[in-house]
C-alpha positions in Angstrom: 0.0 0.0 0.0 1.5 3.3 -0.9 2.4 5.5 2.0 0.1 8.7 2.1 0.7 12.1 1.0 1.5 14.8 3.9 0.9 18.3 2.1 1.7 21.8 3.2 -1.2 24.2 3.4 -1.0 27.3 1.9 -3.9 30.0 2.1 -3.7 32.2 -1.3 -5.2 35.4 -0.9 -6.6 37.5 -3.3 -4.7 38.1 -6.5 -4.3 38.4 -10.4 -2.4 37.5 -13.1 -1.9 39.8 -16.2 -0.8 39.1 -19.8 1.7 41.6 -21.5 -1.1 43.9 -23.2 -2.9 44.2 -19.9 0.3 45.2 -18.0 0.8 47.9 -20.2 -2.9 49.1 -20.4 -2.8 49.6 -16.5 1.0 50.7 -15.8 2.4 52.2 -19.4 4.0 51.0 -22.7 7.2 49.3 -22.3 6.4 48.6 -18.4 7.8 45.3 -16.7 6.5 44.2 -13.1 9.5 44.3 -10.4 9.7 41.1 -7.8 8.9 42.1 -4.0 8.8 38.2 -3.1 9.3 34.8 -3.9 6.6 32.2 -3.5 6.4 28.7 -3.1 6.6 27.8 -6.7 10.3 28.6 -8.4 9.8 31.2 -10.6 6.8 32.9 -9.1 6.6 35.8 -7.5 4.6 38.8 -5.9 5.1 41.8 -7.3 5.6 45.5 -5.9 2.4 46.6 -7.9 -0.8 46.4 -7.1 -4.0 46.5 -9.4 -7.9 48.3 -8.4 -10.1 46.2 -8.7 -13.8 47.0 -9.0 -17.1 45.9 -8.7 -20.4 47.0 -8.8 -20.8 47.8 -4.6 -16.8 48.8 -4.1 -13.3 48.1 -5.2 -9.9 46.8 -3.4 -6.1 46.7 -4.1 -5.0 43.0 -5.5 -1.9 41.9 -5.4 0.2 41.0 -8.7 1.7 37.6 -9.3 4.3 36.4 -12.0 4.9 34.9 -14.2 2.7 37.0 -16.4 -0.3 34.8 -18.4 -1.9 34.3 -21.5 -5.0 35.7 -20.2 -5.9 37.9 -17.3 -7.3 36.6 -14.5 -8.3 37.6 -11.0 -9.1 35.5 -7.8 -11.2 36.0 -5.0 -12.4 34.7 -2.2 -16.3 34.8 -1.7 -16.2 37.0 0.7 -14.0 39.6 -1.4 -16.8 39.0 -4.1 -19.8 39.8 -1.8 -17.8 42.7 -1.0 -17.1 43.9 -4.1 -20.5 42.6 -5.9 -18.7 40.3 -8.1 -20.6 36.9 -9.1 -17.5 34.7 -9.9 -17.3 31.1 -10.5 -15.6 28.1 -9.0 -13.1 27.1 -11.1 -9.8 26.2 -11.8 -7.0 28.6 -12.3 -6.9 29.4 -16.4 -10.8 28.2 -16.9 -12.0 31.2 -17.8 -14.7 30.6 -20.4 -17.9 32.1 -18.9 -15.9 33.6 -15.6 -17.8 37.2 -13.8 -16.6 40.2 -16.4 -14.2 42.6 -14.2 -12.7 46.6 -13.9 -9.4 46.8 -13.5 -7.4 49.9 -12.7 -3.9 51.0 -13.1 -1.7 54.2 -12.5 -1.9 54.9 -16.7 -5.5 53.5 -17.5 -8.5 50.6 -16.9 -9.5 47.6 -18.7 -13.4 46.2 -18.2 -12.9 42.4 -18.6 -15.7 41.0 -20.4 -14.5 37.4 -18.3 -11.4 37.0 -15.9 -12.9 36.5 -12.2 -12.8 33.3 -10.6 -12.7 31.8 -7.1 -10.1 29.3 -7.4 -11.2 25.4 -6.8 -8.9 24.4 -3.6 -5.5 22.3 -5.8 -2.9 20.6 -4.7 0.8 21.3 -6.8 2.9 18.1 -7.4 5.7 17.0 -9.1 4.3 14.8 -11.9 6.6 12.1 -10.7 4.6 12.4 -7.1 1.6 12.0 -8.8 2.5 9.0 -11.1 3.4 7.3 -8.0 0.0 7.7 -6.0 -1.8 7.2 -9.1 -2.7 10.2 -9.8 -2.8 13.1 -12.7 -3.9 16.8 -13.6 -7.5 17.5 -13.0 -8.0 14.5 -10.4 -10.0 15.0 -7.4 -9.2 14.1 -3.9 -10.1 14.5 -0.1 -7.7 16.1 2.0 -7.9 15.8 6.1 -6.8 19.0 7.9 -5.8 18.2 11.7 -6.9 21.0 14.3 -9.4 22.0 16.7 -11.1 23.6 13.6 -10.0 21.0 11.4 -12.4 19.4 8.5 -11.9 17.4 5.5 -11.9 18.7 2.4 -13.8 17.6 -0.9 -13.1 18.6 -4.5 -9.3 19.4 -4.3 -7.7 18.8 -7.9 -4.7 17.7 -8.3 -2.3 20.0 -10.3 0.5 17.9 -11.6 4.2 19.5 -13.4 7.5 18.3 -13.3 9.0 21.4 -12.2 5.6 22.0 -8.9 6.9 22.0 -5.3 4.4 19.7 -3.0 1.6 22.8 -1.6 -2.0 22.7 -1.0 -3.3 26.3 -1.8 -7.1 27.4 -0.9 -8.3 30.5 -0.6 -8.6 33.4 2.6 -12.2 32.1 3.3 -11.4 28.2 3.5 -8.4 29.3 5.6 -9.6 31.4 8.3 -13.1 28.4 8.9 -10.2 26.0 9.3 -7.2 28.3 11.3 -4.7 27.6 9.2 -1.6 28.3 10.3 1.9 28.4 8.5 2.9 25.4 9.3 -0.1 23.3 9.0 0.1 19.6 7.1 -3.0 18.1 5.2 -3.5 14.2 4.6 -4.3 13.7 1.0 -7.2 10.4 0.9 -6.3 8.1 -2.0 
């Protein structure tokens, strides 16, 4: 029997990720996002810049995050969506086909997003090797068992497999706060 998977928890709050155009819609022509802070991934970062972003009831500062995208995309929590009077979907990060439309807003202009916002399903990164081992493969769903006095298990978290992914859990500010996660909290993934 394979040995289960202990996976660190990591609470993703609020964010977006911009292609080229939109970066230099919102901050100028020529403009390149500077690095304030490694994240867990290699190669991804927060950036110094922030984006408005509005909705119908109010708007908030989002943070950036690199490496830039394809597409634009922002993520929420559901609370940040009441908040702002968004009406995002659950979905996975990239499936944006029939996402909330969006106002964004720079220092040199705005963009309305006919699509973009989503509230990101709860995923789990892996190696791919990791995931061959346990069976498992992009866009597979397990449960994961979070220990604690507010502690839970969790349905619906895909799996999100690449050679190059670092072993983390990421859900959003919401499913964070209902459980207490802490920094240093380990899930059990269920095979």
């Amino acid at each position: 029997m394979m040995p289960s998977i202990e996976v660190p928890i990591e609470v993703s709050a609020r964010h977006l990720h911009l292609c080229q155009e939109h970066v230099e819609a919102l901050f100028g022509e020529g403009y390149e996002l500077t690095a304030k802070r490694e994240l867990s991934q290699k190669g991804y970062f927060v950036t110094v810049e922030r984006v408005e972003v509005i909705g119908e009831k109010s708007s908030a500062m989002f943070s950036i995050l690199t490496p830039l995208r394809k597409k634009t995309q922002v993520e929420m929590a559901i609370t940040d969506a009441r908040k702002l009077g968004v009406r995002p979907v659950v979905r996975m990060s990239g499936n944006l086909t029939g996402s909330a439309p969006i106002r964004l807003k720079g220092p040199k202009g705005e963009l309305d997003l006919s699509e973009g916002a989503i509230i990101a399903k709860r995923h789990i990164h892996m190696s791919t090797a990791l995931a061959e081992a346990h069976g498992l493969k992009t866009g597979d769903e397990v449960l994961v068992a979070i220990p604690g006095e507010r502690g839970a298990t969790l349905s619906h978290v895909v799996i999100s497999a690449d050679p190059t992914f670092d072993l983390t859990m990421h859900i959003d500010t919401d499913e964070g706060n209902a459980l207490n996660i802490a920094p240093d909290t380990f899930g059990t993934v269920i095979l």
